[in-house]
C-alpha positions in Angstrom: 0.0 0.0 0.0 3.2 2.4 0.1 2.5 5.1 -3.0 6.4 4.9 -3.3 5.8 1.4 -5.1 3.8 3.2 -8.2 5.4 3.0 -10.7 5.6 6.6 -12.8 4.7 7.1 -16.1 8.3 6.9 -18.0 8.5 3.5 -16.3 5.2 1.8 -17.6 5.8 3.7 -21.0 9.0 1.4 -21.0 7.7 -1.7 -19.8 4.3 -1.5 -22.1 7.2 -0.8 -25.0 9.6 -3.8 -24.0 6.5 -5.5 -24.2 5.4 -4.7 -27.8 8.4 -5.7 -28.9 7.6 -9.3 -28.6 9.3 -9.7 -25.0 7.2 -11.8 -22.1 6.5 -10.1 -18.8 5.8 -11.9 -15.6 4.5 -9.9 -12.0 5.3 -11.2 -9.0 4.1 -9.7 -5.5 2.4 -6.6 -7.9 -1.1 -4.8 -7.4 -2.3 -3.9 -10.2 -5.2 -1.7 -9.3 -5.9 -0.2 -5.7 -6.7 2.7 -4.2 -3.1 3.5 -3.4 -1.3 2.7 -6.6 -3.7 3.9 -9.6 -1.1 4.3 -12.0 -0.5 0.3 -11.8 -3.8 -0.3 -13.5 -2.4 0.3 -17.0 0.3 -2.8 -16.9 -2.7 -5.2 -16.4 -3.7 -5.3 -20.1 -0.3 -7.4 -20.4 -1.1 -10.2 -18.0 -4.7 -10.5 -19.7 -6.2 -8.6 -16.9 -8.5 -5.3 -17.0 -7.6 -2.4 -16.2 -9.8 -0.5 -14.2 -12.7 -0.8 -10.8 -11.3 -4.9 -10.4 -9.1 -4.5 -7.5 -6.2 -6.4 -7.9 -4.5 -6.7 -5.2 -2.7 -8.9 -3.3 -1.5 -7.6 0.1 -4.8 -7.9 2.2 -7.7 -10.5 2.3 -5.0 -13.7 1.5 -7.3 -16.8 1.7 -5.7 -19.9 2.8 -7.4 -21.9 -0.2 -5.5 -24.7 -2.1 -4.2 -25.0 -6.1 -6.2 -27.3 -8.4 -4.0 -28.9 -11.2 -4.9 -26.7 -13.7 -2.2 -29.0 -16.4 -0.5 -25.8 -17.4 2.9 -26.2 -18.1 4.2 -23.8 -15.9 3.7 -26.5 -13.2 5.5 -28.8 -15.1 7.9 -31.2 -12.1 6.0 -29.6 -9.4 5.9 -31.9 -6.6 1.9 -32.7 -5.5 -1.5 -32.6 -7.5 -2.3 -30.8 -6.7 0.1 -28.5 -5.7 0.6 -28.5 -1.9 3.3 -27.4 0.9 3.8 -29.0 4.4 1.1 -27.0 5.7 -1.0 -28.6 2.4 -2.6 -25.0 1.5 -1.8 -22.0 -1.0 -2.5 -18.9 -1.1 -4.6 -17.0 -3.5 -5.7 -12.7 -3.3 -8.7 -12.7 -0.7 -10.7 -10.5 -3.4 -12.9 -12.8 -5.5 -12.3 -12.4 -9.4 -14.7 -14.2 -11.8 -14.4 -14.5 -15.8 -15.1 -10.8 -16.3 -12.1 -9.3 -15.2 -10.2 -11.6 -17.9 -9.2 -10.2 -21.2 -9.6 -12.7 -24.4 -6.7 -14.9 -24.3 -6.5 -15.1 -20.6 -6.6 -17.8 -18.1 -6.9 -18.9 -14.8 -4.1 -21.5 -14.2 -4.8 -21.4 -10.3 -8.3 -22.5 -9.1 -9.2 -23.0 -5.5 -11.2 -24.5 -3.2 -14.6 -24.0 -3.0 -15.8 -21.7 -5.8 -15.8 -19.0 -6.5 -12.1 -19.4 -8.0 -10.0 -16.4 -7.1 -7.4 -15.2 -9.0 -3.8 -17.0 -8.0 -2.4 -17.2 -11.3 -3.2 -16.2 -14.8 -1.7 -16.4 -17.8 -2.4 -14.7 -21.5 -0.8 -15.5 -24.5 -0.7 -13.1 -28.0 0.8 -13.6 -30.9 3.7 -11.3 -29.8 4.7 -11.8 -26.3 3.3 -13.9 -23.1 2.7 -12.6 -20.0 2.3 -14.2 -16.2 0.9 -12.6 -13.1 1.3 -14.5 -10.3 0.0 -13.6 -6.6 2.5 -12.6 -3.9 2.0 -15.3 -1.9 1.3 -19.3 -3.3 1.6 -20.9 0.1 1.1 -20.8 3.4 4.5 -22.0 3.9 7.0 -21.3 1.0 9.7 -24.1 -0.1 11.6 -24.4 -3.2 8.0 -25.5 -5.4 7.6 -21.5 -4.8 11.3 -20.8 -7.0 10.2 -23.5 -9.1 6.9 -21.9 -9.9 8.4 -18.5 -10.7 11.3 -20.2 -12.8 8.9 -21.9 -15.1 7.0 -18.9 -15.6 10.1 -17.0 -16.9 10.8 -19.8 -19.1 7.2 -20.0 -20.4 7.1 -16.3 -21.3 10.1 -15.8 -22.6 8.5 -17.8 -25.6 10.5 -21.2 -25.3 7.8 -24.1 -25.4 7.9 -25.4 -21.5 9.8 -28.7 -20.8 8.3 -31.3 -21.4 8.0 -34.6 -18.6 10.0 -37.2 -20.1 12.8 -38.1 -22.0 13.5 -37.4 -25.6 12.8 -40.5 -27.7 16.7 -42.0 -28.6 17.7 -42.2 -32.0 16.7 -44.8 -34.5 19.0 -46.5 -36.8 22.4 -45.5 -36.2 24.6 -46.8 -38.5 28.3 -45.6 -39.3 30.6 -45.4 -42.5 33.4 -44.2 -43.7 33.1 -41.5 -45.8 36.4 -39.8 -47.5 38.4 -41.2 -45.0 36.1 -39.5 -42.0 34.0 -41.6 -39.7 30.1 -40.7 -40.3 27.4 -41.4 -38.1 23.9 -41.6 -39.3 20.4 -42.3 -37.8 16.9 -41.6 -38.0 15.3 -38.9 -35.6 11.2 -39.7 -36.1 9.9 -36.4 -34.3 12.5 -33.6 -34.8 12.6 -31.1 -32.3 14.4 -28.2 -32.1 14.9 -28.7 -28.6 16.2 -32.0 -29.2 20.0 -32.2 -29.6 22.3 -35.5 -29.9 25.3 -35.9 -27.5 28.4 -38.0 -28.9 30.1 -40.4 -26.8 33.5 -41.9 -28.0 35.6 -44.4 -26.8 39.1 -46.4 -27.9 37.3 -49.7 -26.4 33.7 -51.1 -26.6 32.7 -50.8 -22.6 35.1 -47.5 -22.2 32.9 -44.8 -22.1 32.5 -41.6 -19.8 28.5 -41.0 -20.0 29.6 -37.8 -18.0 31.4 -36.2 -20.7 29.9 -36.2 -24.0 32.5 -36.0 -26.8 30.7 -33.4 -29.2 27.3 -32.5 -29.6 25.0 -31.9 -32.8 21.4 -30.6 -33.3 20.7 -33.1 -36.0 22.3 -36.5 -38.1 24.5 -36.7 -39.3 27.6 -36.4 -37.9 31.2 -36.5 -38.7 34.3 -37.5 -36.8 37.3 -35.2 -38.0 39.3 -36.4 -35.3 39.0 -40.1 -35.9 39.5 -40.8 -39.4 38.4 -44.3 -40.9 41.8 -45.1 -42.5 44.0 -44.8 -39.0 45.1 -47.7 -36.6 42.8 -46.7 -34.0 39.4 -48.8 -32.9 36.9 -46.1 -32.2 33.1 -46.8 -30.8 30.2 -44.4 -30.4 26.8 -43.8 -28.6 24.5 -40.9 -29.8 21.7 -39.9 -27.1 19.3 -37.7 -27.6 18.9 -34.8 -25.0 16.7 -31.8 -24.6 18.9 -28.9 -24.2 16.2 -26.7 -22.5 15.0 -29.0 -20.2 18.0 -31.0 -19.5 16.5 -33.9 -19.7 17.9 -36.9 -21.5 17.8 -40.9 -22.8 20.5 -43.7 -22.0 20.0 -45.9 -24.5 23.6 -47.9 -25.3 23.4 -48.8 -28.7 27.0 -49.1 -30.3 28.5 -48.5 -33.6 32.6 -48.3 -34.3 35.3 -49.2 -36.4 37.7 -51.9 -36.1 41.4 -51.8 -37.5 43.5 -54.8 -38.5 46.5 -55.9 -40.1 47.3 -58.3 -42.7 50.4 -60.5 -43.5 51.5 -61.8 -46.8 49.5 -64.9 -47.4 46.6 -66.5 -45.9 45.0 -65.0 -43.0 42.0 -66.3 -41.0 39.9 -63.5 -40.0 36.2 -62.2 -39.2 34.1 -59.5 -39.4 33.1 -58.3 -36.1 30.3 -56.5 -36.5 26.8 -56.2 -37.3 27.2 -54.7 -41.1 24.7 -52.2 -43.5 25.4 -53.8 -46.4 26.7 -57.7 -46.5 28.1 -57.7 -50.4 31.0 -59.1 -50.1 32.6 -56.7 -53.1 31.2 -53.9 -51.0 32.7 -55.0 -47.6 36.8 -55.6 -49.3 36.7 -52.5 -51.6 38.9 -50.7 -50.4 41.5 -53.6 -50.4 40.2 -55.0 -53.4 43.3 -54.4 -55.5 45.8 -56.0 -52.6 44.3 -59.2 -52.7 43.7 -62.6 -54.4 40.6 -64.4 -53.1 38.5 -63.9 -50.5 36.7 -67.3 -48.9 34.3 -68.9 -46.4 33.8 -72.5 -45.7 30.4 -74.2 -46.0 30.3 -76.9 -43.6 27.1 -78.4 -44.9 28.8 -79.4 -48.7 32.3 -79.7 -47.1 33.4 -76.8 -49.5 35.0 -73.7 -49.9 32.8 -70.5 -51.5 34.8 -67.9 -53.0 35.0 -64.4 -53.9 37.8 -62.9 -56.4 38.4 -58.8 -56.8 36.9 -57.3 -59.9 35.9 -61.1 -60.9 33.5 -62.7 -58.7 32.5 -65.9 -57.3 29.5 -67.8 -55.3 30.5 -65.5 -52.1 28.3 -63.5 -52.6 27.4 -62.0 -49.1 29.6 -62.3 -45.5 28.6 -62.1 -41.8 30.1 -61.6 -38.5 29.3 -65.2 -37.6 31.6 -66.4 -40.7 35.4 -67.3 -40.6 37.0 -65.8 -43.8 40.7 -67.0 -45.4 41.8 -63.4 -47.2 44.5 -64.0 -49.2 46.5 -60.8 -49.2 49.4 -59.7 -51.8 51.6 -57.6 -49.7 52.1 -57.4 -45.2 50.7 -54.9 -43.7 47.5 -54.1 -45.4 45.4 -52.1 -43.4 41.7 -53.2 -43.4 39.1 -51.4 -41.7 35.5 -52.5 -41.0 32.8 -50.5 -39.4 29.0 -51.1 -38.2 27.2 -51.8 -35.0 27.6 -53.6 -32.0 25.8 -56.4 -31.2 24.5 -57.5 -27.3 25.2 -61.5 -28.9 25.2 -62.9 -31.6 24.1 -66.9 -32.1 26.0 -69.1 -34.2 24.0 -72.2 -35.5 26.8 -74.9 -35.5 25.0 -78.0 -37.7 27.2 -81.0 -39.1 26.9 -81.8 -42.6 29.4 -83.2 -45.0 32.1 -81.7 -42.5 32.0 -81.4 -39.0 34.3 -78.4 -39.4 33.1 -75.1 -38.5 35.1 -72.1 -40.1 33.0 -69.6 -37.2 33.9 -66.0 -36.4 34.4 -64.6 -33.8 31.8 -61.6 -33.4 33.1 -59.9 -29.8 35.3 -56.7 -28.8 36.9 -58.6 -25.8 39.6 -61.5 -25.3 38.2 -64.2 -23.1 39.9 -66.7 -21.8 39.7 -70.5 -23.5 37.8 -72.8 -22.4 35.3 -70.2 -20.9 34.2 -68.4 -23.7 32.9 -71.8 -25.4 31.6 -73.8 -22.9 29.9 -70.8 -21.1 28.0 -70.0 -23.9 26.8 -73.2 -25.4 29.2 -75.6 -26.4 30.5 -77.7 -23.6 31.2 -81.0 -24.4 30.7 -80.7 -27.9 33.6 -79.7 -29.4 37.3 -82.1 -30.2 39.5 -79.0 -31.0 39.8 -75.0 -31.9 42.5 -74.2 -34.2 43.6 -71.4 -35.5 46.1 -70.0 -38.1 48.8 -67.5 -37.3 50.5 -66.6 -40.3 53.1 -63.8 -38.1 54.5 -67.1 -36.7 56.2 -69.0 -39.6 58.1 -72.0 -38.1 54.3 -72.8 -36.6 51.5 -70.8 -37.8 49.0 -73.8 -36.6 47.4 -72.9 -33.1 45.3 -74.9 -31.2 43.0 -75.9 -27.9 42.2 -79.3 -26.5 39.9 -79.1 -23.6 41.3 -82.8 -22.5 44.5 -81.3 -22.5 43.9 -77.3 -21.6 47.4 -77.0 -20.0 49.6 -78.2 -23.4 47.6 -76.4 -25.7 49.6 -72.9 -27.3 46.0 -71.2 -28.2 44.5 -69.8 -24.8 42.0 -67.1 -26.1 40.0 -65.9 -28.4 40.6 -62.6 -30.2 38.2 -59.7 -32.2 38.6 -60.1 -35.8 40.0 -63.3 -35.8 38.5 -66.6 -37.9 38.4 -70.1 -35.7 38.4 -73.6 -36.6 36.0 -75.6 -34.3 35.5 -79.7 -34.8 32.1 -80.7 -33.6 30.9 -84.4 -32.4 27.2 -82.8 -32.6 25.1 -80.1 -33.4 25.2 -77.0 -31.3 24.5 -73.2 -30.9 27.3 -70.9 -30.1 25.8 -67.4 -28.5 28.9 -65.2 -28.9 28.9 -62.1 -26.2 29.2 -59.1 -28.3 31.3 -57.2 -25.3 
């Protein structure tokens, strides 16, 4: 009631002006219209109030009434519904306001209890600015819902669309390449939102990653890698999760795509391709070693022969998986062959004897584990003779191998990413490789 809070004339003239310029106005603790403060009148117009004979004020008459959820996203992560404090009331003006003290466009987004409602909080919306009055008091007792309150009104009428109450959906489809020698990540985003932003995660291993520290961060797919190029030594692996950069909020999902580097000698080499690829075609997955090589070839256990694929020829190889072993005979050491593509949790391997009972298998996992364990943990105890494997860096015996009846004298104790294994079978099995 102190006159010294009217604001003058210059000041409303500048307020009604920031305004009009498409800026959002809220009023906190403000009497609009009272015997005392006239001159107030004129700034209700911007909170979709009239402006003259209604009485708005707020510093007598408080009524100890309670908030209905009125599902206006300024009470968006509110605690209560509706909207209480430890003393389980708010407070509302004690003068009664009805519908006609509203200007078009207005609303009540504070009821109470019983009717008539009185006028808590209201909120109007225009086509060029919004604006929020809010009583001085919303509780009998204050807490931090009272900061939360006022902080979501700023938000709202600053013009930003409120938070919304969950998660952003995760990205769909995220698939990787190499494009001119820079790692691309691509996915599908099914309800773009501008608010919606993608954090990239990176790590050197497959289960390395710092969810607290995201590596970049884009506002839409795709995305490039400058700093980890697709023709260097390094294995590289990547999340994308999708987070709402007003409200913070974000998803976790752990879906994985990377590259994977190896090496190959002079010769034969038995190796596999560890992931989950886009496109199988066998000319598609070796181009860029097509030149450096003879003959690429899997083993069909069910006719007891070889399929092949040659470079710029062809073959019946037409397609190749991460559950196939593959003999790549290369023209020259140290070729550098890259494959990219996604993660997968496991991968089953259907191990059924036909004309062999040799199984040319890869070995689809980003970890070394430890032979016998990573067999017979995962589906084929007791049903294999022998693994072997062929190490062509070691040429006075390039011929690994693992017994299980005699663990201790066999040179070939693990299993290794991007490696091909020879497995003899005395029956049919299922191997369910762990893809970390």
């Amino acid at each position: 009631m102190d006159p010294a809070a009217e604001f003058t004339t210059a000041e409303i003239t500048a307020i009604q002006t920031y305004v009009g310029m498409g800026h959002g106005i809220v009023g906190t603790g403000l009497s609009l219209d009272s015997t005392f403060l006239i001159n107030n009148n004129q700034l209700a117009p911007l909170y979709g109030l009239k402006s003259a004979g209604i009485g708005y004020t707020n510093t007598t008459g408080v009524t100890s009434m309670r908030k209905i959820d009125s599902g206006h996203t300024i009470f968006w992560q509110i605690a209560g519904d509706p909207f209480t404090t430890s003393s389980g009331v708010s407070c509302v003006p004690g003068l009664e306001w009805d519908a006609s003290v509203l200007q078009p466009g207005a609303v009540y987004l504070g009821t109470s209890e019983p009717t008539p409602s009185q006028g808590a909080i209201v909120g109007n919306e225009s086509t060029g600015y919004r604006g929020m009055y809010l009583s001085n008091a919303y509780e009998i007792a204050s807490n931090l819902n009272d900061r939360q309150i006022l902080y979501n009104a700023m938000i709202w009428a600053s013009g930003k669309d409120m938070y919304p109450s969950t998660e952003p959906d995760p990205p769909r489809e995220l698939w990787i390449s190499v494009v001119a020698d820079v790692l691309e990540l691509d996915w599908i985003v099914d309800n773009p939102e501008a608010e919606v932003h993608f954090n990239i995660f990176r790590s050197t291993t497959v289960d390395g990653f710092n969810f607290a520290i995201p590596y970049d961060q884009v506002a839409a797919p795709p995305y490039q890698d400058v700093a980890g190029t697709g023709t260097d030594t390094s294995n590289y692996f990547y999340v994308v999760r999708a987070i709402n950069i007003t409200s913070g909020l974000f998803e976790n999902n752990t879906n994985k795509v990377g590259k994977f580097y190896s090496s190959l000698h002079k010769g034969t080499n038995d190796i596999s391709i560890p992931f989950e690829l886009r496109d199988t075609a066998v000319d598609v997955v070796f181009s860029a070693i097509a030149a450096d090589i003879n003959v690429v070839s899997a083993f069909d256990t069910i006719t007891g022969s070889w399929l092949s694929w040659i470079p710029f020829v062809g073959g019946p190889l037409t397609d190749v998986d991460r559950t196939m072993g593959l003999r790549v005979e290369s023209t020259r050491n140290n070729l550098d062959f890259i494959t990219v593509g996604r993660v997968n949790q496991s991968t089953p391997i259907d191990m059924t004897i036909g004309l062999s009972d040799w199984f040319f298998v890869g070995y689809p996992c980003f970890n070394t584990y430890p032979l016998p364990d990573i067999l017979d943990n995962n589906g084929l105890a007791g049903l294999y003779t022998i693994v072997l494997y062929y190490d062509p860096s070691d040429r006075k015996a390039p011929w690994k191998w693992f017994d299980p009846n005699d663990p201790g004298g066999s040179p070939l104790l693990a299993l290794e990413t991007g490696k091909g294994y020879w497995i003899n079978l005395t029956m049919n099995g299922t191997w369910t490789v762990p893809g970390e």
